[in-house]
Each structure stands twice: as structure tokens, then as C-alpha cells.
C-alpha positions in Angstrom: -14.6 24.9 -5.5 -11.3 26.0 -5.1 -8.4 25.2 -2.4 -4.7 25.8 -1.8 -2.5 23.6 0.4 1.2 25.3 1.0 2.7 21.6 1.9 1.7 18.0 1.6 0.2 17.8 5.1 -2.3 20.4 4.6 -2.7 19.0 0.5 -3.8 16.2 1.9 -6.3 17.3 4.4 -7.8 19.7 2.2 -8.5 16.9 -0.5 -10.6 15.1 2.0 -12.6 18.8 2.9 -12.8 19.2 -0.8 -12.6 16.3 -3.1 -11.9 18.2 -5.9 -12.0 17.3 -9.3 -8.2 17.8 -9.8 -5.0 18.5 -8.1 -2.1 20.6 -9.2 0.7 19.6 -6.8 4.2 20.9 -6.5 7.1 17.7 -5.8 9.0 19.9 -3.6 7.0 21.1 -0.7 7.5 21.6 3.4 7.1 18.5 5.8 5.8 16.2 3.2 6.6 16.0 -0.7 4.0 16.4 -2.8 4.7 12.6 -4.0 4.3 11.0 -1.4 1.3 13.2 -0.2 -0.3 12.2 -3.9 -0.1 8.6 -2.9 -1.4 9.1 0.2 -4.4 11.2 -1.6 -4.5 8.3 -3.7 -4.7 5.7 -1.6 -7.8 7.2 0.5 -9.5 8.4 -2.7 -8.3 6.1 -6.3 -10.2 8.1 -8.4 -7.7 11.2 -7.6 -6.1 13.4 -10.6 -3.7 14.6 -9.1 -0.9 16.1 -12.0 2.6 17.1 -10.8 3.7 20.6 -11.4 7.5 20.9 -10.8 10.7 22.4 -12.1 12.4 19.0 -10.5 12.1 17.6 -13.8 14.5 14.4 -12.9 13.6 11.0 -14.4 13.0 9.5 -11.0 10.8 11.6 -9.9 8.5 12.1 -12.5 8.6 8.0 -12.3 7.8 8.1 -8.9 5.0 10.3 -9.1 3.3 8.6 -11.7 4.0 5.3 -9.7 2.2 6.8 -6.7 -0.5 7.8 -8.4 0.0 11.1 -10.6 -2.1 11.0 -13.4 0.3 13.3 -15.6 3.9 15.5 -14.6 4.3 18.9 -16.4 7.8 20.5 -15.8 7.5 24.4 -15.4 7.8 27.0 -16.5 4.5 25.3 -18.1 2.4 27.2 -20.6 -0.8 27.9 -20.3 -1.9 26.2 -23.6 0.1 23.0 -22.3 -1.6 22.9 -19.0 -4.8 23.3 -20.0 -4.4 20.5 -22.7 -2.7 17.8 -20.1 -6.0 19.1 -17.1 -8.3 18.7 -20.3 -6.9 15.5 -21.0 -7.1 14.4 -17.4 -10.2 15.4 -16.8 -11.3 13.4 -19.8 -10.5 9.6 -18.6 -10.8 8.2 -15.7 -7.7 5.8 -16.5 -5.1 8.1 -17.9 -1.4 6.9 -17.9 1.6 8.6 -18.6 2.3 6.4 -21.8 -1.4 7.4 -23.1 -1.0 10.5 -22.1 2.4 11.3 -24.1 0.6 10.1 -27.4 -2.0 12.3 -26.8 -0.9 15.3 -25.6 1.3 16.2 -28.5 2.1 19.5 -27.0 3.0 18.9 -23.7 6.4 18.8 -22.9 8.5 15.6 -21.0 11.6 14.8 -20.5 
């Protein structure tokens, strides 16, 4: 199953319809940013994996996100070939961080 939120409000409500097996979620979105809707998500659901998909690659906020929950932050543009491997390596273990996740996912891209 499949959704689509268009801001953090709606990202949030349609987690609890759905519970879906992961989240792509923009930082920057209308009446609630997508980091502090992921630790809302978070917070009502821990198993969440949520990954951050943003072009507001600042230190900070990829910080924050993974502090609030994010499983993983991928700056776009992204690849296709790095996207799936950081989903794939998501989906993969329940207790991903982003330290284990940088070590592993020798493509993706950080900064």
C-alpha cells in the first residue's frame, strides 16, 4: 500500500491509516516540518523507518532528524541506485543508525 502526505500534518495521519513499511519524508514541508512530524510518527509508532529526503542538506538538520527518529537522511538530487540501497538497508534492520548506516552504505552520499 501506497500513500502521499503534502505536509507533516497530513504525513502523520496517514501513517496511523497506513502503517507503512517505510517513509520517504521531505524536511521542508507546510504547517509542520517533516522532522518534527517524524518524531511525532515516532513516538506513536518506534518501529517507524522513516528516511529524510531533502535538498536542506545542513549538518543540523540531518542531526536533528536522526535524533527524532529518522532512520537514514539522503540529500537530493538522490539517485535511484543510492535510494534504493539506503530503503534496502533500512528495511533490513530494525535498529539501523546513521553511524551503521554510513559504513554500510558505501554508496550513499552525506555530508
Amino acid at each position: 500500500m501506497v500513500g502521499e502526505a503534502g505536509d507533516g500534518i497530513s504525513a502523520i495521519s496517514e501513517y496511523d491509516r497506513l502503517t507503512p513499511d517505510i517513509v520517504l519524508m521531505d524536511i521542508t514541508m507546510p504547517q509542520m516540518e517533516g522532522i518534527e512530524a517524524a518524531e511525532k510518527i515516532v513516538r506513536n509508532h518506534p518501529s517507524a523507518r522513516i528516511v529524510m529526503v531533502s535538498s536542506v542538506g545542513y549538518q543540523e538538520n540531518i542531526v536533528a532528524a536522526l535524533q527524532r527518529g529518522a532512520r537514514h537522511f539522503v540529500q537530493k538530487p538522490v539517485k535511484p541506485e543510492v535510494l534504493y540501497e539506503v530503503i534496502k538497508y533500512v528495511m533490513r534492520d530494525e535498529t539501523t543508525t546513521a553511524k551503521s548506516a554510513e559504513r554500510e552504505c558505501s554508496q550513499c552520499e552525506w555530508t
